[in-house]
C-alpha atoms as one frame of an Amber mdcrd trajectory, in Angstrom:
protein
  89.244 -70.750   3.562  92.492 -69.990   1.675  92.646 -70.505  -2.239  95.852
 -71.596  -1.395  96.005 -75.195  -0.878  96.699 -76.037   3.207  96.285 -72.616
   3.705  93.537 -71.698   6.608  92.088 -68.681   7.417  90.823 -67.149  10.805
  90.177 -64.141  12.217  91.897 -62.804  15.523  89.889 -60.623  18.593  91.042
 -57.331  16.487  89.658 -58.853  13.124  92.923 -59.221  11.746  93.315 -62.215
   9.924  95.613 -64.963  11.308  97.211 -68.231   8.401  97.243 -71.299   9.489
  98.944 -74.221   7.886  98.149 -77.885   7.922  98.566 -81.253   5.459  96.824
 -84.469   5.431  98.924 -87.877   5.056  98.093 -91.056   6.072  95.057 -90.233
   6.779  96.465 -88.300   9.613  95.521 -84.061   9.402  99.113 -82.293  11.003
  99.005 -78.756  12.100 102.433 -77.169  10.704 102.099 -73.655  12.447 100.951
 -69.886  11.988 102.339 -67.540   9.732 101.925 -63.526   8.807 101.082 -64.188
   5.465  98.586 -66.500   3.773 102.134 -66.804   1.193 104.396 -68.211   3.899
 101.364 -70.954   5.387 101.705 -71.978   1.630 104.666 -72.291   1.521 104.959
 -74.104   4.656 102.692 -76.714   3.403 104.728 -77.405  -0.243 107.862 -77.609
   2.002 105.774 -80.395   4.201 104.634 -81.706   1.041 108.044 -82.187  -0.370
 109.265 -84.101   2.909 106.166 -86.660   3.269 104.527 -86.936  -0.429 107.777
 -86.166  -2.521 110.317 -87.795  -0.514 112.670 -84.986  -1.857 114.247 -83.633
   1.694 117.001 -85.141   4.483 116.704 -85.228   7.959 119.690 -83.626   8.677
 119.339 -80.942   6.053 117.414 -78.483   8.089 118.214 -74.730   7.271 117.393
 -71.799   9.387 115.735 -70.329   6.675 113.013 -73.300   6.161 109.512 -72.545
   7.032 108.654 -75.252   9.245 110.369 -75.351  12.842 112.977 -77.590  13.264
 110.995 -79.966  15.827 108.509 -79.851  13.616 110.897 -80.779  10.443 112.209
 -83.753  12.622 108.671 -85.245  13.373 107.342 -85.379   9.401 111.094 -87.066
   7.902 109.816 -89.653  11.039 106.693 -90.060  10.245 107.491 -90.168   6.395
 110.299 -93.018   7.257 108.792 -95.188  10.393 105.061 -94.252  10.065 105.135
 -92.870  13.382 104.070 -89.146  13.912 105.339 -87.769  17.047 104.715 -84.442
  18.283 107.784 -84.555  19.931 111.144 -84.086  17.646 111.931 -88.012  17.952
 113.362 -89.873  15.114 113.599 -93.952  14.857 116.682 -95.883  14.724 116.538
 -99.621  15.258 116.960-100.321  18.780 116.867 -96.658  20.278 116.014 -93.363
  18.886 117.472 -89.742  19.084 115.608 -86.793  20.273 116.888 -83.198  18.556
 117.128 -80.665  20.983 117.692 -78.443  18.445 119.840 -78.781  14.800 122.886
 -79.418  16.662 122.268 -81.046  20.317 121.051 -84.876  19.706 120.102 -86.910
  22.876 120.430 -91.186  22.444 117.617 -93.072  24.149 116.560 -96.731  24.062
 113.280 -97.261  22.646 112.012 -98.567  26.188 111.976 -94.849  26.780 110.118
 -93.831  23.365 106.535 -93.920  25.505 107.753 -91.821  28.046 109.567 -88.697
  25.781 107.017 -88.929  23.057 104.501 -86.966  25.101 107.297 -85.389  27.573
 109.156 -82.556  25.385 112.718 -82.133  26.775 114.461 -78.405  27.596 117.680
 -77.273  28.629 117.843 -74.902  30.954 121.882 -74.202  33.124 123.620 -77.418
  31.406 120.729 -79.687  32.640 117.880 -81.509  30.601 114.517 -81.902  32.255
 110.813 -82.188  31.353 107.667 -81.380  32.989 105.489 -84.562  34.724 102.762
 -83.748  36.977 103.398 -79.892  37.267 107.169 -80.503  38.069 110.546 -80.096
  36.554 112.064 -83.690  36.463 115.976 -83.261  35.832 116.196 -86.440  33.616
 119.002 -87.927  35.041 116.913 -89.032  37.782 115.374 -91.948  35.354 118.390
 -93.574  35.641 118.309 -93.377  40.142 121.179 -90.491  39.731 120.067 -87.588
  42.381 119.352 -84.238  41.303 123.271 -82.965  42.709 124.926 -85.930  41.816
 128.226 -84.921  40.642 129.483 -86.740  37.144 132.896 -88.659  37.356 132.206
 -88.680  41.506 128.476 -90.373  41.351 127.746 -91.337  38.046 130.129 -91.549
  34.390 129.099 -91.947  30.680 131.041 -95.130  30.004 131.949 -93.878  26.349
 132.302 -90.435  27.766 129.168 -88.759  25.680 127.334 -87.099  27.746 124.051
 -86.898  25.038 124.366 -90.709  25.354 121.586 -91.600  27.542 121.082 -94.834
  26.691 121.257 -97.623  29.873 124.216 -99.080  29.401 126.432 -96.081  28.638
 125.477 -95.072  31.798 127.022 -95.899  35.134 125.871 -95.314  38.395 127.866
 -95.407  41.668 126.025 -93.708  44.154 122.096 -93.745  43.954 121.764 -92.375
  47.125 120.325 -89.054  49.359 123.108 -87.904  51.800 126.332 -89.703  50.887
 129.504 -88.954  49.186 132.123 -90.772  48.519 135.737 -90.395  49.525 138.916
 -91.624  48.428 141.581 -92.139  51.336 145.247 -93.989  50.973 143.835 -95.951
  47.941 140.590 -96.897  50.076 136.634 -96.009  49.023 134.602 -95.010  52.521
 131.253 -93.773  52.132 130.534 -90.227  54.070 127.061 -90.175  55.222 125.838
 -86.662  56.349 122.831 -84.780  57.163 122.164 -81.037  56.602 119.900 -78.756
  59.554 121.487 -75.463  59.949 124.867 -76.556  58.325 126.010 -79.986  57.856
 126.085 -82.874  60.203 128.351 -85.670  59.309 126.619 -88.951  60.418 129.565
 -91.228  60.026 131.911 -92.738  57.434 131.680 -96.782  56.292 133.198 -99.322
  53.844 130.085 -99.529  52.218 127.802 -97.305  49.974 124.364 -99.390  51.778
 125.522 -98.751  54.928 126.390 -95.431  54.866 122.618 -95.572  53.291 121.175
 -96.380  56.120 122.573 -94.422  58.435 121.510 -91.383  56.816 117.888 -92.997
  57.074 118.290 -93.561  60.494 119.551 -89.739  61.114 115.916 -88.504  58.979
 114.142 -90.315  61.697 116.115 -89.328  64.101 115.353 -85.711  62.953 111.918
 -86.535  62.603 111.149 -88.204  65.471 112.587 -84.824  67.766 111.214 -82.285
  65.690 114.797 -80.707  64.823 114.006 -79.605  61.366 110.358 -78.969  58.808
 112.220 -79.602  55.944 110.250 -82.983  54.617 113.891 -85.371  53.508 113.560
 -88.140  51.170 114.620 -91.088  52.538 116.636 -93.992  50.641 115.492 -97.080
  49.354 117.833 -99.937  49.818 117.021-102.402  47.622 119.812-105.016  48.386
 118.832-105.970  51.623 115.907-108.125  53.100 113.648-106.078  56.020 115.791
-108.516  59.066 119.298-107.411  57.811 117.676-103.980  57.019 117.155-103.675
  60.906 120.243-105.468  62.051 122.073-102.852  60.268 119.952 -99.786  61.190
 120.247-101.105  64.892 123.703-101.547  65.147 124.351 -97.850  63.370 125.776
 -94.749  66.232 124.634 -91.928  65.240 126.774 -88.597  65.525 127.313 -87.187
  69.234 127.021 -83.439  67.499 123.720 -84.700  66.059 122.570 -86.010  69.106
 123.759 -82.933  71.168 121.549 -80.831  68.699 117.951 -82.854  69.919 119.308
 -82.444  73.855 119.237 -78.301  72.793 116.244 -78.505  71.689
């Protein structure tokens, strides 16, 4: 134990010695981190103490030079405000909260979704946001039924154009869907359903986005059902129709002749 107040002391494999920080509020004990020096864990701990006991710090004054990380920094002025400690960098606004990527990326979520990305950390990684669920990188985008190569301004907008907006309703979706795209021709909207084994099969075009839906169901069992491919495809879930006009659709769907031609080869 450390003379220095939230200061602890342990002892590495090597029998170096290794500083841990930590500070009790509300009756809740918070790990801050592990420094090189039993000097920098105390200083860690005034700076926490300063932000949760003193009240003497802003959330948005984070420096680089500050002891604590900046997630870290984010979670005690929340805890400290709302009486909420997350582990996540989350702070509370009324109605939705924002999640700091880092100082200067904020993400805007409605607090429906504070459950979910209080115990789901988000990263960055080529443009895209994801977390981890279940030992798998979920691209977070697909919370809101957009696919994981849905293309923005084509499939889905931001309605006030912020992309770090991810609340529900600045977000609009226009095609939910596995296998379609959609085409403008002569100032009409057709829905291109296609396929991909061995290069791309289009399945047909339609007026409509659950149509076009279904077809491309109809071509994965059509796949399926002649052993033409091993790759495993999601199918869609079309939610706007009842099981009867489901079929009456599916039934009355002609498939490609190329895509047929393909199962005769085989």
């Amino acid at each position: 134990m450390s003379s220095l107040k939230g200061v602890y002391i342990t002892r590495k494999k090597d029998g170096s010695a290794h500083y841990r920080s930590s500070i009790t509020y509300r009756n809740k004990h918070i790990s801050l981190g592990s420094y090189p020096s039993e000097y920098k864990a105390h200083m860690a701990y005034k700076l926490a103490h300063s932000i949760l006991v003193e009240g003497r710090t802003h959330l948005d004054a984070y420096s680089k030079e500050d002891l604590l990380p900046h997630n870290k920094w984010v979670s005690l002025h929340n805890f400290r405000d709302n009486g909420y400690y997350f582990k996540t960098p989350l702070y509370l606004l009324k109605g939705y909260f924002i999640y700091y990527l880092n100082p200067d990326t904020q993400l805007y979520f409605d607090v429906d979704d504070l459950f979910f990305y209080s115990s789901h950390p988000i990263h960055r990684r080529g443009g895209y946001y994801f977390v981890n669920d279940f030992g798998m990188q979920i691209n977070i985008l697909s919370r809101y039924n957009i696919r994981n190569h849905g293309v923005l301004g084509k499939d889905y907008d931001f309605i006030d154009g912020n992309p770090l907006n991810l609340r529900y309703d600045n977000i609009m979706v226009y095609n939910p869907y596995h296998g379609i795209e959609i085409e403008q021709k002569e100032n009409r909207t057709l829905y291109k359903a296609r396929i991909h084994i061995n290069g791309n099969y289009i399945i047909g075009r339609y007026d409509d986005l659950q149509t076009a839906a279904i077809a491309y169901n109809k071509a994965v069992d059509f796949i399926s059902s002649h052993h033409l491919s091993p790759k495993q495809f999601e199918k869609n879930y079309i939610e706007a129709f009842n099981s009867d006009t489901y079929k009456e659709i599916y039934d009355a769907i002609q498939l490609s002749p190329n895509l047929k031609k393909l199962a005769s080869v085989k």
